[in-house]
N, C-alpha and C positions, 0 to 999 in steps of 0.2 A: 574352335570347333574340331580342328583335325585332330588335337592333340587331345581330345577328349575320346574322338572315336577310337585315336589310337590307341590309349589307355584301356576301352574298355574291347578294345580286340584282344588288347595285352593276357588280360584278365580271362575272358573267355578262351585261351589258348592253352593259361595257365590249368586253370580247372579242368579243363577237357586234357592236356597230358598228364593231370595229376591221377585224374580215373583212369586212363590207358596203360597208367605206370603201377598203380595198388596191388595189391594182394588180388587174386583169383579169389579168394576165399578168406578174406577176412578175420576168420574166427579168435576168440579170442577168452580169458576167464583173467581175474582183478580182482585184490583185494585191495579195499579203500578207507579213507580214513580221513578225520577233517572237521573244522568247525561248520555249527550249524546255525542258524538267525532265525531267531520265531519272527514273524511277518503278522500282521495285520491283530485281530484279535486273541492268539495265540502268546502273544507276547503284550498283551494287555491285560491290564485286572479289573474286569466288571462285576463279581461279586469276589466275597471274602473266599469263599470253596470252589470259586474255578479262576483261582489266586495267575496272574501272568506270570511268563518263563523268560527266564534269560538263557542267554548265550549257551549251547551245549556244543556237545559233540555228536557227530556217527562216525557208524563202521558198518561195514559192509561187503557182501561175496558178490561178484556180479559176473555172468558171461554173456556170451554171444554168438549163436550158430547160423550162420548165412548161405544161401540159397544162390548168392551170386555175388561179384563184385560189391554192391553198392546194398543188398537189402540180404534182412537177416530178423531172427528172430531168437530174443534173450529172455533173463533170468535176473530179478536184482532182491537180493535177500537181505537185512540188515537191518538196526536200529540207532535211534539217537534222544538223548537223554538231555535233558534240562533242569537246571535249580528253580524254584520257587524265587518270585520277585518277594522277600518276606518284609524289607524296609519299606515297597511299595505298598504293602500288606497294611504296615504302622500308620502311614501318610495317608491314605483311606478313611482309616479309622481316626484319624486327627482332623478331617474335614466334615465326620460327622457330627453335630450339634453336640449330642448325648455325650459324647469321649473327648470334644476337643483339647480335654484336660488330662486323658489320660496316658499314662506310662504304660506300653508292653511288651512283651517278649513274644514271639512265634517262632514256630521248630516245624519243619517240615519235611517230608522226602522230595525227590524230584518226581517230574514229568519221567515217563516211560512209552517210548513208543517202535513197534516192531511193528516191518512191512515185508510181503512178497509180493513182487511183482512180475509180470508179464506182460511181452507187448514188442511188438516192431522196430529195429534199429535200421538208421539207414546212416552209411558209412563213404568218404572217398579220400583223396589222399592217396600217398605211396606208402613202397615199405617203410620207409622212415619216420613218414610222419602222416597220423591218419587223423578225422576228424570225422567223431559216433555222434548221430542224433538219434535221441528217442522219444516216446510218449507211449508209457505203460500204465496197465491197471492193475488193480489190486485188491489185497486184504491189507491196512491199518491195523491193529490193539493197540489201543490207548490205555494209560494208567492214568487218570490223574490223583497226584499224590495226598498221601494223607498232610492236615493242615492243624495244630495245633494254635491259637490266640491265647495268652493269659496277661492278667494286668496284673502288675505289682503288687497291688495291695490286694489283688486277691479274689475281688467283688464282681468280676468278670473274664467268665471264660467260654474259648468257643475250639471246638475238637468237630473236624468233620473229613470221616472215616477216606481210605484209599478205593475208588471203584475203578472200573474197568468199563471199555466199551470197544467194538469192532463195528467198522464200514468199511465200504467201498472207499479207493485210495486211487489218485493218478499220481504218477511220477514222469519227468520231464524236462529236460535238459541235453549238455551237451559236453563232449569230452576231447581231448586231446590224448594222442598217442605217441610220444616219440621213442623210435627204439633206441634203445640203450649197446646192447649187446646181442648177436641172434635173435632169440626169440623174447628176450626179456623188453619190455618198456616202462617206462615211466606215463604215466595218465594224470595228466590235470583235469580237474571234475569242476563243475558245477551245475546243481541240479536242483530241481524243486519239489518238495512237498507239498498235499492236499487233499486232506480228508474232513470228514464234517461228524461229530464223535455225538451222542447222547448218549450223557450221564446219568444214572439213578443215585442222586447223590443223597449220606445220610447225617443229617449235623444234631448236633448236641451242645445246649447253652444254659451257660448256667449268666444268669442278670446281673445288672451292677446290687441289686438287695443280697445276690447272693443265693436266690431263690432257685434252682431246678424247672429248665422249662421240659415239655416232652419231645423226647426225638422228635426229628422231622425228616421226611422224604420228599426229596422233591426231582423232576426232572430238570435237566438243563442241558441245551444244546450246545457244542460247543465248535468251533471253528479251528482244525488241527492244521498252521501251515506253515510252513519252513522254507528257506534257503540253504543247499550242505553246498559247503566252499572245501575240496580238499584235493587230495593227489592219492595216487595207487600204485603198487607194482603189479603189469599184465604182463602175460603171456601169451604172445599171439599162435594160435596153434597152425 
């Protein structure tokens, strides 16, 4: 029991000279970079036109203007892009009854997606080594990309066009800064994605007869969320 209280006196001594020792003022601007992880339906394919994403990247400007030691208020600009699950695509289409048999090829763009955000950092740590938390909101655009289907032999195809959409976005996570040289550091990132997209989306099928069906519109809601894993050079000002 002592060595438990002693441990956690340790710890609160720690944290409390890490804040006495920080930056007066914090401030700081980051450019960043890193892979991204689609998370839950985002990185799944529930229909053929709002096809699942794999693994991308982002990139991003980010700063931070603080009000006092520990609280501050920033900026995080940046996007991150994703391929098409398109083998995910085939295997779909191979569990449906009608195609079990069939052979195809899909061609598609990726996922596109740009955010700005704004919102509250709160920060402690020394010069050396700081540690940013935030939870920002925002503007999302989503692209989701155009989607090509064709079968081999010809008898079937499915083309459903690239749309766009814009929500409300939070962004969320938490950073590490260790300084490098004066003002220069290194930042280890990881942060979260999460916005909620509807699509007006527009497809165009042609049957296994080969027959023209007509355009179709339809809405479909989509779930935009991610994980960005990556590092940054900051500047603390």
């Amino acid at each position: 029991m002592k060595a438990l209280q002693l441990s956690f006196t340790s710890i609160l001594l720690f944290f409390s000279g890490s804040i006495v020792a920080q930056l007066a003022h914090p401030h700081f601007v980051s450019l960043n970079f890193g892979t991204n992880i689609p998370l839950s339906e985002y990185g799944e394919i529930d229909s053929l036109s709002s096809a699942g994403a794999n693994q991308g990247i982002y990139y991003s400007f980010e700063g931070g203007a603080y009000f006092s030691k520990l609280f501050g208020i920033g900026v995080n600009i940046g996007a991150f892009n994703n391929s098409v699950d398109n083998d995910g695509i085939i295997d779909q289409l191979k569990t449906d009854a009608q195609f079990n048999n069939g052979n195809f090829n899909v061609s598609s763009k990726s996922w596109t997606n740009g955010y700005i955000m704004l919102g509250p950092y709160f920060s402690f740590g020394s010069p050396k080594f700081t540690v940013d938390l935030k939870a920002l909101g925002g503007i999302i655009n989503s692209e989701r990309p155009f989607i090509n289907i064709q079968s081999e032999n010809d008898q079937y195809e499915f083309n459903s066009a690239a749309v766009y959409s814009t929500s409300f976005g939070v962004n969320y996570g938490m950073y590490f800064r260790i300084r490098l040289k004066g003002k220069l550091a290194l930042r280890i990132n990881a942060e979260g994605m999460l916005a909620t997209q509807e699509f007006t989306e527009k497809i165009t099928e042609i049957s296994q007869t080969g027959n023209s069906q007509p355009a179709i519109e339809r809405t479909a809601t989509r779930e935009i969320s991610a994980v960005n894993l990556g590092a940054g050079l900051v500047i603390n000002l």
